[in-house]
MIPADREN-909654 format. One record per residue (C-alpha): residue number from 1; x, y, z. Coordinates in Angstrom, 2 decimals. Example, Ala and Ser with C-alpha at 12.3 -4.5 7.8 and 13.67 -1.06 7.14 Angstrom:
residues 2
   mitor        c1        c2        c3
       1     12.30     -4.50      7.80
       2     13.67     -1.06      7.14
END
This chain:
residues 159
   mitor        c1        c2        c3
       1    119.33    148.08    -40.15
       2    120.85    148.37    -36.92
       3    123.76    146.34    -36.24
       4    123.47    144.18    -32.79
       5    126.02    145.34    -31.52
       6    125.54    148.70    -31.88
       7    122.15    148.24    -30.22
       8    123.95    146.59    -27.43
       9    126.05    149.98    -27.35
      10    123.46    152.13    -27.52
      11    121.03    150.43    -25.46
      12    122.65    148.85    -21.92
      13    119.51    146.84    -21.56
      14    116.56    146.33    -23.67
      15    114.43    145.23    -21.25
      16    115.17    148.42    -19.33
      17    114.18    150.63    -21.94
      18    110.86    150.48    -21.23
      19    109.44    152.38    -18.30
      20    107.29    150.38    -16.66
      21    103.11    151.87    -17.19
      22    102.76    151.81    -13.45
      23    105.50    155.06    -13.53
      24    104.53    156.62    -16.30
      25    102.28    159.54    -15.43
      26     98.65    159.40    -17.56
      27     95.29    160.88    -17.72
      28     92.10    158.89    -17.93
      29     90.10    159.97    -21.21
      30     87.27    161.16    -18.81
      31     89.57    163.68    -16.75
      32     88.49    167.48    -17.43
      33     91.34    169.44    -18.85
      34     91.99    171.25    -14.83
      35     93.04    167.32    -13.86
      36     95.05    166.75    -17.01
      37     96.99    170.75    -16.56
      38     97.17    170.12    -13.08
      39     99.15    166.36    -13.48
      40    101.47    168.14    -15.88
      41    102.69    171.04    -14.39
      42    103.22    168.74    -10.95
      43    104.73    166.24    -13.15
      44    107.02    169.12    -15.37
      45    105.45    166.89    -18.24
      46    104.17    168.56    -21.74
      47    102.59    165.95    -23.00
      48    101.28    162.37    -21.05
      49     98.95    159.39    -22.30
      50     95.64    159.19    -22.18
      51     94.08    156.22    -20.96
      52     90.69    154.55    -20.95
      53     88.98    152.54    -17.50
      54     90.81    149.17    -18.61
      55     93.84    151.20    -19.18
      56     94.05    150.88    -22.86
      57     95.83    154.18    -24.63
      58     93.45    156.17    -26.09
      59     95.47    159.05    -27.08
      60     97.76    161.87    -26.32
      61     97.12    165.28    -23.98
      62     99.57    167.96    -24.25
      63     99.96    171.50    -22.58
      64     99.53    173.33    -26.43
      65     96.06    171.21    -26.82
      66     94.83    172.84    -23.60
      67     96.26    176.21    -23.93
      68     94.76    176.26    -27.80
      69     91.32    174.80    -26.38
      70     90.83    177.95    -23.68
      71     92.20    180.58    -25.83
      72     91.12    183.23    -27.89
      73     91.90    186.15    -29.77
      74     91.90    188.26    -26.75
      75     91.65    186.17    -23.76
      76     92.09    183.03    -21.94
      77     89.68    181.21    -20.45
      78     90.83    179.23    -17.59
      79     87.01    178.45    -16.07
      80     86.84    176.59    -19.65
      81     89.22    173.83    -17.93
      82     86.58    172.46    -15.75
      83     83.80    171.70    -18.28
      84     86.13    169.87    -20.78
      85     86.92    166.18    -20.83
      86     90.28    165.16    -22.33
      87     89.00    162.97    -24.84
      88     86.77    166.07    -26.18
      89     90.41    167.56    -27.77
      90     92.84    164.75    -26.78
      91     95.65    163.43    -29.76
      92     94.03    160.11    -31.37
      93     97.22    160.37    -34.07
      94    100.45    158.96    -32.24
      95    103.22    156.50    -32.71
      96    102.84    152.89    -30.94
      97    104.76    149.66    -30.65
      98    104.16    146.16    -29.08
      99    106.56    144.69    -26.97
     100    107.93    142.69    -30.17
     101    109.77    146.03    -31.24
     102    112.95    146.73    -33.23
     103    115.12    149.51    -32.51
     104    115.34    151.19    -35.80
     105    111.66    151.94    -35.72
     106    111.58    153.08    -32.46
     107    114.44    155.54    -33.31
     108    112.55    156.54    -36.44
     109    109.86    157.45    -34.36
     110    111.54    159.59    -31.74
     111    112.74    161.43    -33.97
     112    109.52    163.73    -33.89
     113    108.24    162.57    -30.61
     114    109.51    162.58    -26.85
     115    108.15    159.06    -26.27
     116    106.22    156.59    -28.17
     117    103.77    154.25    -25.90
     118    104.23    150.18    -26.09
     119    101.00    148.39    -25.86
     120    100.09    144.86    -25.64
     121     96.93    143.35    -28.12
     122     94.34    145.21    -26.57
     123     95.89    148.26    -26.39
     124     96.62    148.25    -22.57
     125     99.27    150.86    -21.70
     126    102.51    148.19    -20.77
     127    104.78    151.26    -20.61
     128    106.84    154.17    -22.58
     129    110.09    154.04    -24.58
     130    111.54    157.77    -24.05
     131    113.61    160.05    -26.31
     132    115.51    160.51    -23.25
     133    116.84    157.15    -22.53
     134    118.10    156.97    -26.08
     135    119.88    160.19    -25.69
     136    121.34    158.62    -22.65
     137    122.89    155.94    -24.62
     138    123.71    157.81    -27.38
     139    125.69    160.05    -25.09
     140    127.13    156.54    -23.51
     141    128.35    155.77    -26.65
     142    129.99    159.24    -27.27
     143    131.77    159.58    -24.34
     144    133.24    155.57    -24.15
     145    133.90    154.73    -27.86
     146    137.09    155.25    -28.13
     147    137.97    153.92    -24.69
     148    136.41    150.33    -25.61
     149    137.56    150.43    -29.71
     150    140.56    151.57    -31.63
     151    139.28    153.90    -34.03
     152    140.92    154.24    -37.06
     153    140.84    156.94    -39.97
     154    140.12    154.75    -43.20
     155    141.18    157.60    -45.54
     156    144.87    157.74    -43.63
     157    145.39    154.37    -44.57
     158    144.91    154.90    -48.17
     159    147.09    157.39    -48.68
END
């Protein structure tokens, strides 16, 4: 279990750590795959939500689902990227968390994922928790330890 005050380290604000759904770049689960590659690349994102109409999270897109859905053994098939929805190949396997969340899962989580969505009941989209922003505090913490706690060697004072 995490400690609250090493949360507090880690994490400045944990109301921040959310990014807000209304910046987080999606696709709608309709979108053929030329919208979702297109979004992407503009955005310099591999891998974004997928959203429904009511803006419920209905799954993950990435660049190496597209790329494996065109391909073949000896060509690529870019006029493919028009016919195919999103939904047709889209991730229905990811990690979510309400707004109720605790740290330690979250940094479970990231662990093999650059983000993991939070969602409210239905399932709307409320925002993203990033891999990112954790590194940032992590590399807070790093840098300003020892400036804000005497750190001592516990083995040096058993000797």
């Amino acid at each position: 279990m995490i400690s609250k005050r090493m949360e507090k380290m880690l994490v400045e604000d944990i109301d921040t750590l959310v990014k807000p759904a209304n910046e987080v770049a999606v696709v709608g689960a309709n979108n053929t795959l030329d919208h979702a590659l297109l979004l992407m690349t503009k955005n310099k994102y591999s891998v974004v939500p997928v959203i429904d109409e009511k803006s419920r999270i209905k799954g993950l897109i990435s660049m190496p689902i597209i790329i494996e859905e065109i391909i073949d053994i000896e060509d690529v098939h870019f006029n493919k990227l028009g016919d195919i929805r999103v939904e047709e190949i889209m991730n229905t396997d990811f990690p979510v968390v309400g707004m109720d969340f605790e740290l330690e899962d979250v940094l479970r989580m990231l662990v093999h994922t650059a983000f993991i969505s939070v969602i409210d009941e239905e399932g709307v989209l409320l925002g993203i928790i990033t891999r990112q922003e954790i590194l940032t505090g992590t590399n807070r913490i790093v840098h300003n330890f020892e400036n804000q706690y005497d750190v001592r060697d516990r083995e040096a004072e058993h000797v």
